[in-house]
C-alpha positions as CSV (number, residue, x, y, z in Angstrom):
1,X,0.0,0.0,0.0
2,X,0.9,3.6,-1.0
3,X,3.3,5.0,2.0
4,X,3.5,1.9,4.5
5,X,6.4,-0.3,5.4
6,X,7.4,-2.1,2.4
7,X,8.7,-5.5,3.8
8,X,7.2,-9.0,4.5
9,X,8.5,-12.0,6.8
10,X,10.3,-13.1,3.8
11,X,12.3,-9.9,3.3
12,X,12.9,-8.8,7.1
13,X,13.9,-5.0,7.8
14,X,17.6,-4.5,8.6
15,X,16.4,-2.1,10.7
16,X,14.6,-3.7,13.2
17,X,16.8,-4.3,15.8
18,X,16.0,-6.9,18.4
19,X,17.6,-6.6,21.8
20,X,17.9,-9.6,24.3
21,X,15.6,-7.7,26.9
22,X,13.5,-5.0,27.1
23,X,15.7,-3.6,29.5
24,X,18.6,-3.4,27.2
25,X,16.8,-2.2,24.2
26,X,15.1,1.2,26.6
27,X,18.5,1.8,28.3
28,X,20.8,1.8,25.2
29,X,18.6,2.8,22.8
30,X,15.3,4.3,23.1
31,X,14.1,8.1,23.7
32,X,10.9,9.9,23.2
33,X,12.0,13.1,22.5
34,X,9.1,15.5,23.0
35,X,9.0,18.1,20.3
36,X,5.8,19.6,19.2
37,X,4.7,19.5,15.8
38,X,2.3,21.1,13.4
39,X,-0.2,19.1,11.4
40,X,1.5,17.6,8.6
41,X,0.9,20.0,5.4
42,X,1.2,18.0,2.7
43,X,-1.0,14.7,1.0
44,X,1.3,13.7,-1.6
45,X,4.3,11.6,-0.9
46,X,6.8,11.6,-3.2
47,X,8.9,8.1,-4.3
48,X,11.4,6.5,-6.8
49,X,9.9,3.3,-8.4
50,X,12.1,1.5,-10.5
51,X,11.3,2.4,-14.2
52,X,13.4,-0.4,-16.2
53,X,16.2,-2.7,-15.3
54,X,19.7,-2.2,-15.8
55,X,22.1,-3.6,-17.9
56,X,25.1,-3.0,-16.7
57,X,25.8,0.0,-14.2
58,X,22.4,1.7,-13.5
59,X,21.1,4.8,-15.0
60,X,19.2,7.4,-13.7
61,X,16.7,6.5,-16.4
62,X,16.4,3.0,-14.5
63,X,14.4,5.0,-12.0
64,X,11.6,7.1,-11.9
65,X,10.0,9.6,-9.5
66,X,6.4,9.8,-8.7
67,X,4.0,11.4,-6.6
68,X,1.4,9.2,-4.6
69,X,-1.0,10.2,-2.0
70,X,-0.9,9.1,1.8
71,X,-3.5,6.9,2.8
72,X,-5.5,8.4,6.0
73,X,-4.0,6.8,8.8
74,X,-5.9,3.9,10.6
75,X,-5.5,3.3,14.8
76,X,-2.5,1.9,15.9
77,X,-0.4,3.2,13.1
78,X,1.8,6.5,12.5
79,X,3.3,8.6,9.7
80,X,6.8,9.6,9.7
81,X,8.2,11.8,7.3
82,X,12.2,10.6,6.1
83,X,15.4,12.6,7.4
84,X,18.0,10.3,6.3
85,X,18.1,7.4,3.0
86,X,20.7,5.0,2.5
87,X,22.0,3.5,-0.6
88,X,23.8,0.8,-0.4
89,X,25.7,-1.7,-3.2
90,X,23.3,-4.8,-2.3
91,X,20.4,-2.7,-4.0
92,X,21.4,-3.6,-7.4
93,X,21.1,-6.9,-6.9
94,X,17.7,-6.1,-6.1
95,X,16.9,-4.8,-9.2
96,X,18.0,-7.4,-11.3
97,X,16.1,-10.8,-12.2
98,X,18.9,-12.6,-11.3
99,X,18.4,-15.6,-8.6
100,X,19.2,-13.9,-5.1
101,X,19.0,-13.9,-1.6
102,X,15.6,-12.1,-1.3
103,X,12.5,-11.2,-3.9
104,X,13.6,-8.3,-6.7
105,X,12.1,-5.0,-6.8
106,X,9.2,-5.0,-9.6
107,X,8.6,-2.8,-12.1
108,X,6.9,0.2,-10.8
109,X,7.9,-1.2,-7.4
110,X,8.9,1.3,-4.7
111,X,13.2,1.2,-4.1
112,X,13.8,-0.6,-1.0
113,X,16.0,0.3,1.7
114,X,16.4,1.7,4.6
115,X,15.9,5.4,6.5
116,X,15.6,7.7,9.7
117,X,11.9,9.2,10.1
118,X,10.6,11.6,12.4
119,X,6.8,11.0,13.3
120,X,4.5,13.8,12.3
121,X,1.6,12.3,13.0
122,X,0.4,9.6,15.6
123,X,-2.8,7.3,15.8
124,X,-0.2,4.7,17.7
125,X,0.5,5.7,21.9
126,X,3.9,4.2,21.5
127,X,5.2,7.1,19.4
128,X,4.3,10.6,19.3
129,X,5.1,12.9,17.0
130,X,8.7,14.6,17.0
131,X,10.1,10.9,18.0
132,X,13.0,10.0,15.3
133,X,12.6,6.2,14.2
134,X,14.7,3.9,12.1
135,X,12.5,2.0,9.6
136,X,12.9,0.5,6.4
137,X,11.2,2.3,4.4
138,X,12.2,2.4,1.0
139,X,12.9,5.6,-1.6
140,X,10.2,7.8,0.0
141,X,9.4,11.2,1.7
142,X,6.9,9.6,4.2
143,X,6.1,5.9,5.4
144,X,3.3,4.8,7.7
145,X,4.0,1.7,10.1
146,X,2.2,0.1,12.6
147,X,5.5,0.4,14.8
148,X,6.0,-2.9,15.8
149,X,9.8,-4.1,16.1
150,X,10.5,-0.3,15.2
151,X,13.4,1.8,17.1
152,X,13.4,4.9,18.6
153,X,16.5,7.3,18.2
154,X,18.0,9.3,20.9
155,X,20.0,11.7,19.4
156,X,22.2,12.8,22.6
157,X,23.7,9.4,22.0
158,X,25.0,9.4,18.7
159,X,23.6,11.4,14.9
160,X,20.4,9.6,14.2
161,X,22.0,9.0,11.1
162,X,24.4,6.5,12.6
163,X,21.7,3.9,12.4
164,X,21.9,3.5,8.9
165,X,25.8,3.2,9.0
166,X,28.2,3.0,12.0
167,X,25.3,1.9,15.0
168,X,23.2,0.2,12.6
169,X,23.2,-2.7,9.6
170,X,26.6,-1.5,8.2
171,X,28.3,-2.0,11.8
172,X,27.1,-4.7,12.2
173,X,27.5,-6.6,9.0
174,X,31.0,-5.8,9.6
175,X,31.0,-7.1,13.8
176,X,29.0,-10.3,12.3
177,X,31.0,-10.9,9.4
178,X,34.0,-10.4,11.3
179,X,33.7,-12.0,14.8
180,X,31.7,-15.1,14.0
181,X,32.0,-16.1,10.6
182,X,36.4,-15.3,11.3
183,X,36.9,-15.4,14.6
184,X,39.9,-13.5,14.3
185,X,43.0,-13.9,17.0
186,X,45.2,-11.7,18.2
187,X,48.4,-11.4,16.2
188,X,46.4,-12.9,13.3
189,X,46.9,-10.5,9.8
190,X,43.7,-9.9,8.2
191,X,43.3,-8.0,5.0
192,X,40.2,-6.3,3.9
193,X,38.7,-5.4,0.2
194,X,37.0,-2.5,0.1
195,X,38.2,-1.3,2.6
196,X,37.4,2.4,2.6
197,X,33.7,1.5,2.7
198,X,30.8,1.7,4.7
199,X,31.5,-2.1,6.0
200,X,35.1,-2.2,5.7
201,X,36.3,0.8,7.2
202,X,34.6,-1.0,10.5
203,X,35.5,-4.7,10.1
204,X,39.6,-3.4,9.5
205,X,38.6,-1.1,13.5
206,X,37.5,-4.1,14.9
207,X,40.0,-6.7,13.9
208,X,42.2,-4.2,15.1
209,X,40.7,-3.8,18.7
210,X,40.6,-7.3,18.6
211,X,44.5,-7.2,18.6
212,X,45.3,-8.2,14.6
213,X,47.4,-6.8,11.9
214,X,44.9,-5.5,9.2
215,X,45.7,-4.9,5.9
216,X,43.3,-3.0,3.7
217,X,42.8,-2.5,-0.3
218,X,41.1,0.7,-1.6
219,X,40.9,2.2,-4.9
220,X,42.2,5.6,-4.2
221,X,45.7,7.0,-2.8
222,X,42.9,9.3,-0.8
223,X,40.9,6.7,0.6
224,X,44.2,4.5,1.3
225,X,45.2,7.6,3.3
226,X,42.5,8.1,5.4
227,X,42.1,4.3,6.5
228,X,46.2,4.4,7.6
229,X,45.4,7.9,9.4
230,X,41.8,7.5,10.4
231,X,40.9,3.4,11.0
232,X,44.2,2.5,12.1
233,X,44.8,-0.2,9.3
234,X,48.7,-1.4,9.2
235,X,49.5,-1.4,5.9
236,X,47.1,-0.4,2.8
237,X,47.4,-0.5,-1.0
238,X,45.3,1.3,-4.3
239,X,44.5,-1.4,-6.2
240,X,43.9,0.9,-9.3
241,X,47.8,1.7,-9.3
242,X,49.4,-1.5,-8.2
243,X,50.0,-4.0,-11.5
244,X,50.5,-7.5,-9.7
245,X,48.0,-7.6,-6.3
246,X,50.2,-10.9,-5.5
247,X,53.3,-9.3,-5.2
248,X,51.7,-6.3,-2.9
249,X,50.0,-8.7,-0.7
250,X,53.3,-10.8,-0.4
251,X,55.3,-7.9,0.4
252,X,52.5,-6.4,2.8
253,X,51.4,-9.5,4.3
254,X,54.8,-11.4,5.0
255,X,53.4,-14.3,7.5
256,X,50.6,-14.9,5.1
257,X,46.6,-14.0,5.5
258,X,44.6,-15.7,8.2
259,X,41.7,-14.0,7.7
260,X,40.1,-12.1,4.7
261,X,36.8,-9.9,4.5
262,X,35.8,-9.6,0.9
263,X,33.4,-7.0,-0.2
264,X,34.4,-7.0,-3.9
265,X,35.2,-10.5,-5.6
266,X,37.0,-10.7,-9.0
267,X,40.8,-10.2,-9.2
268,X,41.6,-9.0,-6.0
269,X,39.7,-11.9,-4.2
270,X,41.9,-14.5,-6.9
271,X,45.3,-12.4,-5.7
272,X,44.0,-13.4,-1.9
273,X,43.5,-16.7,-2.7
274,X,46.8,-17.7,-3.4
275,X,48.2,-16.3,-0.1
276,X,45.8,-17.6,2.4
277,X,47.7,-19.8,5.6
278,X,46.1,-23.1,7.1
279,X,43.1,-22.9,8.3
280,X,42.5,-19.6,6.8
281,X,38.8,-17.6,7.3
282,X,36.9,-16.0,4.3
283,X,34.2,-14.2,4.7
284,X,32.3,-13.3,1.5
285,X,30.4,-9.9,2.6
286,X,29.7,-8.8,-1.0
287,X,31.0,-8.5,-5.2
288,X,30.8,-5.2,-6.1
289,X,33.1,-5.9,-8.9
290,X,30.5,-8.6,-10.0
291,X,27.3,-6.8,-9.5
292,X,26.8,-5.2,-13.4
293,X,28.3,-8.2,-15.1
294,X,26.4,-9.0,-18.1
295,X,28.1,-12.9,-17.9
296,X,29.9,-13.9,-15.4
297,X,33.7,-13.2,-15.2
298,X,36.0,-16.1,-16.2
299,X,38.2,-16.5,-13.6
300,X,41.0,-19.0,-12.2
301,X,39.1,-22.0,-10.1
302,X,40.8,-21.9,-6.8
303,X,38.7,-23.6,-4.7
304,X,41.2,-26.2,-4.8
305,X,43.3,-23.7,-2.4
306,X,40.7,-24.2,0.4
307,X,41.8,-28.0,0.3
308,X,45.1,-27.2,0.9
309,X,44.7,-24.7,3.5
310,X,42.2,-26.4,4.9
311,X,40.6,-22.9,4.8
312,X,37.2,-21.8,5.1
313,X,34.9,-19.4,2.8
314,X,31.1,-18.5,3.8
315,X,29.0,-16.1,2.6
316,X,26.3,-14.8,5.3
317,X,23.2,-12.6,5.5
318,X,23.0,-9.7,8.3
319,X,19.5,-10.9,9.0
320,X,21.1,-14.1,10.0
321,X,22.0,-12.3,12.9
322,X,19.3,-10.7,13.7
323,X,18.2,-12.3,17.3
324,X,21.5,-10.5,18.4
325,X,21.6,-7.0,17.0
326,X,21.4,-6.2,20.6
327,X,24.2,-7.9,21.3
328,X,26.5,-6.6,18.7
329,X,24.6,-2.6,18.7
330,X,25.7,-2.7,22.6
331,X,29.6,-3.7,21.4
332,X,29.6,-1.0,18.6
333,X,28.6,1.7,20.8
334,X,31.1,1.1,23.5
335,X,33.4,1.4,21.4
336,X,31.8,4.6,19.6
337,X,32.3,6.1,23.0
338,X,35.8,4.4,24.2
339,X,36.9,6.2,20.8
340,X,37.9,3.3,19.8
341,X,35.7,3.1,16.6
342,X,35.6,6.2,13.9
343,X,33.3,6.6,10.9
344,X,32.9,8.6,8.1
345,X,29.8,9.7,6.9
346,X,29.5,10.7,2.2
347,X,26.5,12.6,2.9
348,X,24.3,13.6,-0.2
349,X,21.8,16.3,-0.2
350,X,18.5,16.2,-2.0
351,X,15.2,13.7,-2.0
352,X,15.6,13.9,-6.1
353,X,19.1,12.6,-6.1
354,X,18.9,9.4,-4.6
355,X,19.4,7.7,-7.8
356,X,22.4,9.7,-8.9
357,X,23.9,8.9,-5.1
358,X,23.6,5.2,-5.7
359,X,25.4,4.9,-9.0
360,X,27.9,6.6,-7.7
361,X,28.8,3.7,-5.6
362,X,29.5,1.7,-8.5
363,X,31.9,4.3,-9.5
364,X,34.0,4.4,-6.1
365,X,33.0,7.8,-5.4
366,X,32.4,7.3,-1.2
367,X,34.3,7.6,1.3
368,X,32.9,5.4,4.4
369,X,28.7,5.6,4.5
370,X,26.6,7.6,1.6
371,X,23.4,8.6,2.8
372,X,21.0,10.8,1.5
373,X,20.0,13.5,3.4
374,X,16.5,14.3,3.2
375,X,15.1,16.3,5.6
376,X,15.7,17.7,9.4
């Protein structure tokens, strides 16, 4: 329906976060902020739909923006008007037919993903307007939602738009993807693709407080600098300069790699492969370098590698994880405040550039998380 929370039980909300007690969930994270606000002065809500799918990197012709009205809101239910979009690189496998992990976005289908919402307007007696919400909501101005399994933002503990990065499914994609899938030990060298983005700039923070030598690869001399200077990484290459990825990870990763967090596949991943130790840890976060293939790459088969390392590669979902968000939202924000864990924040103004934000992914152009900045 026009405006409401766009998921199902098949396709869960990254950003519902479950705590392990209620307790937990009100002390760390929920805060009813009481602001008062006017009677919303719009009906229309406006939304990208996806027009036609790509082939290849998306255009901005792929999408298309529309105006719908907002349904009349029923009891129980209240409408929230979007601050903060995120765009992340998993969306284009979304809008492709391609077999995945979760249904594709239709023609004419609303953009999913997910955003920070104040409440404007309240028929439920759990929120009230001026509260600030994390819901997945999709590429729209307003959503309604019946609020259940929907959190609350307090703003005096972090920017409410950490919840779509940092203190929300980017952080903990990277605390998942690292801790359990790699269980990395101290003194272990871990290297990291993409490692100047949203997810790897934290997994490379965390193996580090977890007492390991990272390693990271980037494709920019400016984004190699700031994960030295800003995340702490040990050693860092631009794999858009460097000719032979097997020599640099020789030379930079002298005892070998225990532990590898891939978030773009292809040549890079086939350079890793050759170096890993015994009993080696992979875990296969995402393929950016795959994602607009028209045919799959041909590449070397070196699964044979995993045989003689007796390594380990697993690919995993966030909302595997998702009976102990608490768990790992509680770790990230200790941290946050310890100072031991910095993020960066590519922050794109404008509702009608959502599209252009996201394609820009594709071309390297963020630093850390790009959000969209919507509204106040």
């Amino acid at each position: 329906m026009v405006g409401r929370t766009p998921w199902s039980a098949a396709d869960p909300p990254i950003g519902l976060f479950t705590c392990r007690t209620a307790m937990e969930r009100d002390s760390l994270l929920v805060h009813n902020i009481t602001v008062i606000m006017s009677p919303i002065a719009t009906t229309a809500n406006r939304q990208f739909v996806l027009a036609s799918r790509p082939a290849g990197v998306p255009e901005e012709s792929n999408f298309k923006l529309v105006e719908t009205p907002i349904p009349e809101l029923k009891d129980g239910e209240f409408l929230a008007r979007a601050m903060y979009l995120s765009v992340d690189p998993y969306m284009r496998g979304r809008i492709s037919q391609a077999k995945s992990y979760a249904a594709g976005v239709e023609i004419g289908g609303l953009m999913v993903g997910g955003g920070v919402a104040r409440v404007v307007e309240s028929k439920n007696a759990k929120f009230a307007a001026g509260d600030i919400v994390d819901v997945y909501m999709g590429w729209q101005e307003y959503v309604i939602s019946n609020g259940k399994g929907i959190r609350k933002l307090d703003p005096s503990v972090a920017p409410v738009s950490t919840a779509l990065g940092v203190l929300g499914g980017t952080g903990l994609t990277a605390y998942f993807g690292l801790l359990d899938v790699c269980n990395p030990k101290p003194g272990e060298t871990v290297v990291v693709s993409g490692a100047a983005g949203a997810v790897g700039s934290i997994v490379g923070q965390i193996a580090k407080i977890k007492g390991c030598r990272t390693v990271g690869i980037a494709g920019g001399d400016d984004k190699v600098e700031w994960i030295l200077k800003d995340c702490g990484y040990d050693a860092a290459f631009n794999y858009k300069t460097t000719e032979d990825y097997g020599a640099k990870l020789k030379e930079l990763c002298p005892n070998g790699i225990d532990v590898y967090f891939d978030n773009v596949g292809g040549t890079i991943t086939d350079a890793v492969f050759m170096q890993i130790n015994t009993f080696a840890r992979m875990s296969i976060c995402g393929q950016i370098s795959q994602y607009n293939n028209a045919k799959p790459e041909m590449g070397p088969r070196l699964l044979g590698m995993l045989i003689i390392a007796r390594a380990k590669a697993q690919g995993f979902l966030i909302t595997d994880y998702m009976a102990r968000f608490g768990e790992g939202l509680a770790e990230l924000s200790g941290w946050l405040r310890e100072g031991k864990l910095k993020y960066r924040e590519d922050i794109v103004e404008g509702f009608e550039n959502l599209p252009k934000a996201f394609i820009g992914l594709f071309h390297g152009e963020n630093i850390g998380k790009r959000i969209v900045k919507v509204g106040d």
